[in-house]
C-alpha positions as CSV (number, residue, x, y, z in Angstrom):
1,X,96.4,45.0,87.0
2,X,98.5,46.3,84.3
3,X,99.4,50.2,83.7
4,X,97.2,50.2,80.3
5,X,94.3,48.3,81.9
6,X,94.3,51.2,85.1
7,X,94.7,53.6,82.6
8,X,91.4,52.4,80.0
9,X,89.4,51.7,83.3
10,X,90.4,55.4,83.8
11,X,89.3,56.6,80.7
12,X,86.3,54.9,81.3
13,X,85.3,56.2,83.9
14,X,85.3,59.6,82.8
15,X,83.3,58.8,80.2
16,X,80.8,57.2,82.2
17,X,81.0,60.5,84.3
18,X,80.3,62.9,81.1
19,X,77.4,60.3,79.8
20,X,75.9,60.5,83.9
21,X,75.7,64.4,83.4
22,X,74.3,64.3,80.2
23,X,77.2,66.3,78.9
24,X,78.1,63.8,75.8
25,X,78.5,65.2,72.4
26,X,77.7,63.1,69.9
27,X,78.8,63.3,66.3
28,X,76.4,62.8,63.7
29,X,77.7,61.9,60.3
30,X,76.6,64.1,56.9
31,X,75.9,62.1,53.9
32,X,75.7,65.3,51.9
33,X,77.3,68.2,51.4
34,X,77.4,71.6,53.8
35,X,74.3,73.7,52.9
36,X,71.0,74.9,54.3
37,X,69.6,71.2,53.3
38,X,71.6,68.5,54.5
39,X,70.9,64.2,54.7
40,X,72.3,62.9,58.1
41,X,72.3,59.4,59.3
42,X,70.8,57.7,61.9
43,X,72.1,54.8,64.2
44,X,69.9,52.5,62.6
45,X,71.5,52.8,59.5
46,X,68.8,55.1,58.3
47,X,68.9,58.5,57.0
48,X,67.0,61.7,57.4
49,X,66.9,64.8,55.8
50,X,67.6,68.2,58.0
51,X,67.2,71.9,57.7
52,X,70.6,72.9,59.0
53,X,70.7,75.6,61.3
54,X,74.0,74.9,63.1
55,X,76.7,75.7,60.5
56,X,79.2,78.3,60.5
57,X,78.4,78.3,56.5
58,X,77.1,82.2,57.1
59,X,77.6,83.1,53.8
60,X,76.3,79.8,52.1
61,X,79.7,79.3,50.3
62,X,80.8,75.7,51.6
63,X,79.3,74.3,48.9
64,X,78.8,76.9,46.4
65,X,79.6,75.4,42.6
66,X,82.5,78.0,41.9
67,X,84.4,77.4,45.1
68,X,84.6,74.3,44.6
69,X,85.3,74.6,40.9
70,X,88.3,77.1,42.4
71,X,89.4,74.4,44.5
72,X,89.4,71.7,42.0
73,X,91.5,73.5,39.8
74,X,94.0,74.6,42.3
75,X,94.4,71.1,43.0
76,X,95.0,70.5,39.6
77,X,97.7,73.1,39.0
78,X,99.4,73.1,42.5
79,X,99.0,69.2,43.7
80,X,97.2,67.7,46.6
81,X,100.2,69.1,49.0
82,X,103.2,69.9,49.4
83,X,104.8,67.4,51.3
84,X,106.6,70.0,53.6
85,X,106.3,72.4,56.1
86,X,106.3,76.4,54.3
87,X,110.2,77.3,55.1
88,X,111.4,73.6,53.3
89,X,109.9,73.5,50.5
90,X,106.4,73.8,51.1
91,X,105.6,77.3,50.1
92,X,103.5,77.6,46.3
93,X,102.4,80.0,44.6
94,X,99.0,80.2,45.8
95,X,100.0,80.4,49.3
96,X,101.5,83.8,48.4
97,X,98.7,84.8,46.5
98,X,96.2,83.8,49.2
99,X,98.1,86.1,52.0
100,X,98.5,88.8,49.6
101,X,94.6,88.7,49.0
102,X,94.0,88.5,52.7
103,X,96.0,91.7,53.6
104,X,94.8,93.6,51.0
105,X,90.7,92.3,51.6
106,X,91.6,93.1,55.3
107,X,93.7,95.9,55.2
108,X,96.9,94.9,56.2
109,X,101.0,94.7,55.1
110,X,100.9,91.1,55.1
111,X,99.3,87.9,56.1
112,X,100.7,84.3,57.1
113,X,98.9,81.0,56.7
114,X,98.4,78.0,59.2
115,X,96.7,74.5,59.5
116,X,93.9,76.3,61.4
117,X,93.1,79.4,62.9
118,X,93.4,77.2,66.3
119,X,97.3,77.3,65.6
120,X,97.2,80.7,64.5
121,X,96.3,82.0,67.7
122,X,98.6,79.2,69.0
123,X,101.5,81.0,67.3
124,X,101.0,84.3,68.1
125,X,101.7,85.1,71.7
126,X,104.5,83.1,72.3
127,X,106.9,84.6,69.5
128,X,105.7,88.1,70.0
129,X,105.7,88.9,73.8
130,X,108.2,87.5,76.5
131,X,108.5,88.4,80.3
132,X,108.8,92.3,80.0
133,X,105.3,91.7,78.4
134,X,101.6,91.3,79.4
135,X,98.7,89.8,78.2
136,X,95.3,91.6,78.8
137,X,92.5,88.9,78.0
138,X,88.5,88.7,77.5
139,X,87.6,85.7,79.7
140,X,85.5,84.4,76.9
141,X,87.5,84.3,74.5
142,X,87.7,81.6,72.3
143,X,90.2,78.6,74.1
144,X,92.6,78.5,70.9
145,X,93.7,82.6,72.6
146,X,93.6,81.3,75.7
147,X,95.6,78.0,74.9
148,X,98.3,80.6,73.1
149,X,98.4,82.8,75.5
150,X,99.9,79.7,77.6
151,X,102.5,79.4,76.0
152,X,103.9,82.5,76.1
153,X,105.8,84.0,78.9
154,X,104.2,87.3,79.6
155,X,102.1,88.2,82.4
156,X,98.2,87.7,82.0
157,X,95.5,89.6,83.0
158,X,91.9,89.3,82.8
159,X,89.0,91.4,82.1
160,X,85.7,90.3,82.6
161,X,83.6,90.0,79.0
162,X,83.2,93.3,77.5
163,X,83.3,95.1,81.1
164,X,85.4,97.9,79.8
165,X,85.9,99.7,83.1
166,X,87.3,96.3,84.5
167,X,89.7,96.1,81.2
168,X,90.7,99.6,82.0
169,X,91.5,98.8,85.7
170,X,93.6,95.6,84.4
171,X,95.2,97.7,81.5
172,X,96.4,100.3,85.2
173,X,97.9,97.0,86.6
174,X,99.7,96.1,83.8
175,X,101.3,99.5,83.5
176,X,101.8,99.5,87.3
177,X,103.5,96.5,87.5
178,X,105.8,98.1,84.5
179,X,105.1,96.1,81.2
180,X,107.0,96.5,78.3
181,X,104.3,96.1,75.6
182,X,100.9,95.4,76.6
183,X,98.2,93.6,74.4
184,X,94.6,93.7,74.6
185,X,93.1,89.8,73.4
186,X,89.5,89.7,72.4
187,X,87.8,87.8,70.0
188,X,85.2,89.7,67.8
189,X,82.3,88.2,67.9
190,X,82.1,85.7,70.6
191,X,80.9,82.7,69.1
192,X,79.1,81.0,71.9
193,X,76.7,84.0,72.4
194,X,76.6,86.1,69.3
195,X,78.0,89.3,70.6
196,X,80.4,91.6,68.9
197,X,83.3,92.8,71.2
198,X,83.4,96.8,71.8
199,X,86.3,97.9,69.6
200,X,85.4,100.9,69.4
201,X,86.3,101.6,73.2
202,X,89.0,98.8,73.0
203,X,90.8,100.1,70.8
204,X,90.3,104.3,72.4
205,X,92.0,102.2,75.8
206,X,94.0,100.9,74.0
207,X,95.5,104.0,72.8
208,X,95.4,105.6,76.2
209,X,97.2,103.3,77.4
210,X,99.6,102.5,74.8
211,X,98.7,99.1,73.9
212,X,98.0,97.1,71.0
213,X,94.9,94.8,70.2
214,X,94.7,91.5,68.8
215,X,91.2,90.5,67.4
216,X,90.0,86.9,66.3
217,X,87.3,87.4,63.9
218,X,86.9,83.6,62.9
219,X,83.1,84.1,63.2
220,X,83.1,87.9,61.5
221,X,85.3,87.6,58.2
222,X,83.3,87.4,55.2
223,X,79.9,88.6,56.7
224,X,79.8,91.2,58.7
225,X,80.8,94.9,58.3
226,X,81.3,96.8,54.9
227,X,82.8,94.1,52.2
228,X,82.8,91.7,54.6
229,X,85.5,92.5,56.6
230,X,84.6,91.7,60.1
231,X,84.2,93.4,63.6
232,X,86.9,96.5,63.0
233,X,85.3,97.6,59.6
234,X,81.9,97.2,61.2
235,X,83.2,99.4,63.7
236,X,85.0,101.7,62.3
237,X,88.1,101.2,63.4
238,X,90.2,98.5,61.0
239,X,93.2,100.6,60.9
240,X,93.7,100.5,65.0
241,X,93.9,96.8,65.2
242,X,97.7,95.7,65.1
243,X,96.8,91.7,64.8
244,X,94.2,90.0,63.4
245,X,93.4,86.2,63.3
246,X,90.9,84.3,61.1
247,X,89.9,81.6,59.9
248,X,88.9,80.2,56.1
249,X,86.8,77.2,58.0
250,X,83.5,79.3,58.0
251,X,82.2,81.9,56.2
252,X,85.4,82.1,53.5
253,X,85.0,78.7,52.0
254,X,84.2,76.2,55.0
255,X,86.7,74.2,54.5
256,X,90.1,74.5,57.3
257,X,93.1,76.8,57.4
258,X,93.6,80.0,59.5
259,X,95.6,83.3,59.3
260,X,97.1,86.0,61.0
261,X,97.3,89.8,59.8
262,X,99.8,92.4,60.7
263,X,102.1,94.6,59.8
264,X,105.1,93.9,57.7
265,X,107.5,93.0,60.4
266,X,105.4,90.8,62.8
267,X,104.6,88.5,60.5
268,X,108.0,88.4,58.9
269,X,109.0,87.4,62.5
270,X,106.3,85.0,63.0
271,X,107.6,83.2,59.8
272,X,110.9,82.6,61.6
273,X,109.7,81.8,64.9
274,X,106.3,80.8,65.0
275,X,106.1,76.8,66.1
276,X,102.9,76.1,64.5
277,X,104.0,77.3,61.2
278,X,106.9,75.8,61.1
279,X,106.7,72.4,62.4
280,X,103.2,72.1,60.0
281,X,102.6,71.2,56.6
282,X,101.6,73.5,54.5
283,X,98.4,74.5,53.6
284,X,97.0,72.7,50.6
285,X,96.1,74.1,47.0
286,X,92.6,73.3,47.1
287,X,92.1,75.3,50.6
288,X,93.6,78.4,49.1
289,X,91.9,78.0,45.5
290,X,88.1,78.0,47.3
291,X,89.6,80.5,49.8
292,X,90.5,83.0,47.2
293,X,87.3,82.6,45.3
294,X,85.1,83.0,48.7
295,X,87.1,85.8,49.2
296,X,86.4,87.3,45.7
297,X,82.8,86.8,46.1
298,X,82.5,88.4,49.5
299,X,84.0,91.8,48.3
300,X,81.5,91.6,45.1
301,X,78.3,93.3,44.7
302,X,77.2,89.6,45.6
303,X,78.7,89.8,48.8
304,X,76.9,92.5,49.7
305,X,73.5,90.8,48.2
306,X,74.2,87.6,51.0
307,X,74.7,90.2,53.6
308,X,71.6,91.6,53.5
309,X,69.6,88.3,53.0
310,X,71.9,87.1,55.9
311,X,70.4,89.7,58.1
312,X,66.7,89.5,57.2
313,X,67.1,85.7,58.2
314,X,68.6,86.7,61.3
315,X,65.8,89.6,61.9
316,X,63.1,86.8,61.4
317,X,64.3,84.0,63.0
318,X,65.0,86.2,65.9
319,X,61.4,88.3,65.9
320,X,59.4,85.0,65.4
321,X,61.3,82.8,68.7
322,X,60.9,86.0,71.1
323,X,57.2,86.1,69.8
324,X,57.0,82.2,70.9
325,X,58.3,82.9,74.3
326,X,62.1,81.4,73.8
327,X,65.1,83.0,75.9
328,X,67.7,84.5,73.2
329,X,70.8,85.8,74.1
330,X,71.0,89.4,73.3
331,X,73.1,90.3,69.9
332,X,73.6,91.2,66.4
333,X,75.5,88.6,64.5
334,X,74.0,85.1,62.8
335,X,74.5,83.4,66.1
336,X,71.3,83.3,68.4
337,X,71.7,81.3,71.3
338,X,68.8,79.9,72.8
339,X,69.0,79.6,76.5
340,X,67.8,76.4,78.7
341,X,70.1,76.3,81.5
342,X,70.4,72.9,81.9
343,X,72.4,70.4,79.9
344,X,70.0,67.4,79.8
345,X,67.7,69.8,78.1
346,X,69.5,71.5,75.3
347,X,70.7,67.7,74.3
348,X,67.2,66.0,74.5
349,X,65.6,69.6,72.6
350,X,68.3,68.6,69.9
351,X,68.2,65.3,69.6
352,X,64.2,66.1,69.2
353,X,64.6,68.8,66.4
354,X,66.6,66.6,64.5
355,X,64.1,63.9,64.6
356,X,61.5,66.7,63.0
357,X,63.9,67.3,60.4
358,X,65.4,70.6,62.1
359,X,69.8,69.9,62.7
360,X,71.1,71.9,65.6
361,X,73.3,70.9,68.4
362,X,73.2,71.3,72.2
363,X,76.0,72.9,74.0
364,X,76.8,72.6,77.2
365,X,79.8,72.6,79.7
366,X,82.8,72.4,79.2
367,X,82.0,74.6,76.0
368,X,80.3,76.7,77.7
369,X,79.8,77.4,81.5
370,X,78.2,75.3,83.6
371,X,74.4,76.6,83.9
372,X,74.4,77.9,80.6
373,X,73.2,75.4,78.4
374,X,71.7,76.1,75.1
375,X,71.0,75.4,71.6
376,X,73.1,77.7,69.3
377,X,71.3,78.8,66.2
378,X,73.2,79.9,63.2
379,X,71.9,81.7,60.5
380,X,73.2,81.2,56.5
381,X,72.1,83.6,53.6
382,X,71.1,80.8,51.8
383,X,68.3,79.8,54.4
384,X,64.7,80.8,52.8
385,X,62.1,82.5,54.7
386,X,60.2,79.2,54.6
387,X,62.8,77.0,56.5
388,X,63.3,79.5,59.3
389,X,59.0,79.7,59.6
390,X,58.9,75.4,60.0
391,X,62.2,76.3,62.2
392,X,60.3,78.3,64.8
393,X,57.2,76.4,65.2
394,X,59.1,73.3,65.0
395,X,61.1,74.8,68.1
396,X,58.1,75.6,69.8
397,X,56.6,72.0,68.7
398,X,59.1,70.4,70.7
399,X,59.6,72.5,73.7
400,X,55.8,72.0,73.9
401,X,55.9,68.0,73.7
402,X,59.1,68.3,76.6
403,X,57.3,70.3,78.6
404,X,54.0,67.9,78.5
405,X,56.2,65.0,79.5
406,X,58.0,66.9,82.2
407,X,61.2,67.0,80.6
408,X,62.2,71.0,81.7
């Protein structure tokens, strides 16, 4: 037996493993564009039309005819790419005028760009804190922070999720065991259940202890707090977070791309030492041109329209599957987990919505823990009080047919 043949029976037996658990994720193709009303198609060859309720399209702006139209012309002005990575020859006008945009929206000295928001929390810990250094971490936060925080040398720490008297008891070690700078990591609104971190006593611990806080508000920018402008607006307290990370993949265009926010000096550093930005093409035109425009309509009187239908859609979905006996996770965001424990179920409840015309996907471990199954709902302004009603009773239609045939 060859080295490649032990090595594919290897790999196939791990898949094997994950199909035996019921832990497979399968990727269903979109024949349409991203919107509240998609067509998806089946194995047969078929197609079906879906409400979609599992987008990170909050706003509704993925496919909004003037993002695109913004995109389309950046294209035309700037090129399809580059062809380099930012320091060579790959930085454009519009990438300047997209980070100037972003620290102004977000209230910042400057901004740097990346592939993806995955590499901008990639690039931040490594360049910024070394061995005199530690890390104070959310243990569920997103694994792009948790991958970064790899990477770099400082010491870690860990505080249970939003247990602020355990992050204050690991923010004591740190300064026991003598750290130079210490930095609280948390994302903002934890995308798997919906809740919003506490910044508010974050950032108070954070001054008491003389740290700095880092926020990933991939699933907040664009939709939640005044303008738009994510969990430390919403709380009050946008000008006590040192570094902020985002993303231009959900509510500010849909498309890819991430960022980092900071002051002046940090991100002039991360531009000469950051891996990720600069082993990586640039970003291209027609990401920044939507990305400026969803931008430009989040701070509008618009934006402020879609936020409030955004959160009468979340009120009623919300009211109408606790009236119908479903088990949400608790929060305030677009995200409403519903909660079935085992994995088997969440896949079988979504392979059965989609079949009754409802798209939503099944999580289960690794993505989240094991025992926590569920199907995550989100919300888009764009969604009409009629698709969330058929969403609820088709919800209920189907966990009544598994329950009749014994499936939970």
């Amino acid at each position: 037996m060859t080295g490649e043949t032990q090595f594919i029976d290897r790999v196939r037996e791990a898949l094997a493993g994950i199909e035996a658990a019921g832990l497979t994720k399968p990727e269903r193709v979109l024949l349409s564009a991203q919107g509240p009303e998609i067509t998806v198609a089946r194995k047969d060859g078929s197609t079906a039309d879906a409400i979609n309720f599992c987008a990170n399209n909050y706003l509704g702006l993925a496919s909004d005819p003037r993002v695109v139209a913004a995109a389309a012309e950046a294209m035309r002005s700037w090129g399809s790419g580059a062809a380099a990575a930012r320091f060579i020859c790959g930085t454009q006008g519009v990438h300047k005028e997209l980070e100037a945009a972003l620290a102004s929206y977000l209230g910042f000295d400057d901004a740097i760009l990346f592939a993806a928001c995955f590499d901008a929390n990639g690039a931040v810990f490594e360049p910024l804190f070394e061995e005199q250094d530690a890390i104070v971490s959310d243990t569920l936060n997103h694994a792009s922070i948790i991958d970064g925080i790899r990477l770099s040398k400082a010491k870690r720490y860990r505080f249970a999720t939003s247990d602020m008297a355990d992050l204050e008891r690991q923010l004591k070690a740190a300064r026991a065991d003598g750290a130079r700078t210490i930095v609280i990591a948390t994302d903002g609104v934890f995308s798997m259940d919906g809740h919003i971190a506490n910044l508010p006593t974050i950032t108070a611990l954070a001054a008491r202890y003389g740290a700095l806080v880092m926020v990933d508000d991939c699933h907040a920018t664009g939709h939640l707090g005044p303008e738009g402008r994510g969990t430390p607006a919403l709380h009050g307290v946008d000008g006590r977070i040192d570094i902020l990370t985002g993303t231009f993949g959900k509510t500010l265009g849909g498309g890819l791309g991430g960022f980092i926010c900071a002051a002046r000096e940090v991100i002039a550093l991360l531009r000469q030492r950051a891996r990720p930005y600069l082993f990586s093409n640039s970003l291209s035109p027609a990401t920044c041109g939507a990305a400026l425009e969803a931008i430009r309509i989040a701070r509008s009187g618009e934006g402020d329209a879609l936020r409030q239908q955004l959160a009468a859609n979340r009120k009623q979905f919300r009211e109408g599957m606790a009236a119908a006996g479903f088990d949400l996770a608790l929060g305030e965001t677009p995200i409403i987990p519903v909660l079935l424990g085992d994995d088997r179920a969440a896949q079988e409840m979504a392979a059965l919505l989609l079949e009754a015309g409802i798209y939503v996907t099944g999580f289960s471990y690794p993505v989240v823990p094991k025992g926590k199954a569920r199907i995550r709902v989100q919300l888009c302004a764009k969604h009409s009080p009629d698709q969330i009603t058929r969403a609820i009773e088709t919800f209920v239609t189907v966990r009544d047919t598994m329950a009749a045939n014994g499936s939970r």
